[in-house]
N, C-alpha and C positions, 0 to 999 in steps of 0.2 A: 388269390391263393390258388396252389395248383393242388386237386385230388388227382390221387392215384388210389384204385380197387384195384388187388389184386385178389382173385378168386380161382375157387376150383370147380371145372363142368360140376351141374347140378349141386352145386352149394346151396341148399334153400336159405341161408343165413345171409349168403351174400344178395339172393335174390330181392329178401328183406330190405336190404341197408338200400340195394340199388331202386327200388322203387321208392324207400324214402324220398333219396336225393334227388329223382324224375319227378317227383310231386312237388318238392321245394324249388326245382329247376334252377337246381346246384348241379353245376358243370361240372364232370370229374371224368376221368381217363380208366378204362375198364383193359385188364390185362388178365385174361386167363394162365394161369401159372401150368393148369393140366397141357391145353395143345401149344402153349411156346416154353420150352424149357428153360429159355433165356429168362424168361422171368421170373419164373420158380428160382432160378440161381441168383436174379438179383435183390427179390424179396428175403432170402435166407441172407444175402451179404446186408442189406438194410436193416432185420429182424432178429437173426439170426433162426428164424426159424421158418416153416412153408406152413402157417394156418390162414385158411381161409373164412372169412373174410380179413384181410389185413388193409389199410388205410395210411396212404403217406400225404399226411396235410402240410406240406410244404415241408417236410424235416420230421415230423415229428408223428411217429410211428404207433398206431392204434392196432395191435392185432386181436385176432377172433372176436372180432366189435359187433356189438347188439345196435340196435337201433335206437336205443335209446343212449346208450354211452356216444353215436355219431350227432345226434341231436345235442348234447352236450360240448363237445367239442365245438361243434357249427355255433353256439350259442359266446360260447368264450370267445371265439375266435372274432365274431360280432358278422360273421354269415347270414344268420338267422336270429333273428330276434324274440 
C-alpha cells in the first residue's frame, strides 16, 4: 500500500502521525503542501480541501487525521495488527 502525508511546515499534528508511522516502520511518502505548491493544489484536487495533516492510503483520503484514527485505518487495512 502506497502512503502519501501531506503536511504543512511546523504542523505538530502532522509531526504526531509521522512519528507514529517511523515507530511502526510504515513506509509513507512526505509532501510538504507549504514549500511545494504543486502539492497543496494536488491535495485540494484529491481532498478538496488543504488541511494538514491529510493521508492518501492508496485512494482513500484521511484528512486532519489524529493518530489514533491512522492507527485505525493501518489496522483495517491489515498494515498493523
Amino acid at each position: 500500500m502506497k502512503i502519501i502525508l501531506y503536511k504543512k511546515s511546523g504542523c505538530p499534528w502532522s509531526a504526531a502521525v509521522i512519528g507514529f508511522l517511523d515507530e511502526l516502520n510504515v513506509p509513507s511518502q512526505i509532501r510538504n503542501v507549504t514549500s511545494h505548491p504543486q502539492y497543496a493544489k494536488e491535495l485540494e484536487k484529491k481532498s478538496g480541501k488543504c488541511i494538514s495533516p491529510t493521508l492518501d492510503f492508496d485512494g482513500k483520503i484521511l484528512d486532519d487525521a489524529s493518530v489514533e484514527q491512522v492507527a485505525a485505518v493501518l489496522e483495517e487495512t491489515g498494515i498493523v495488527l
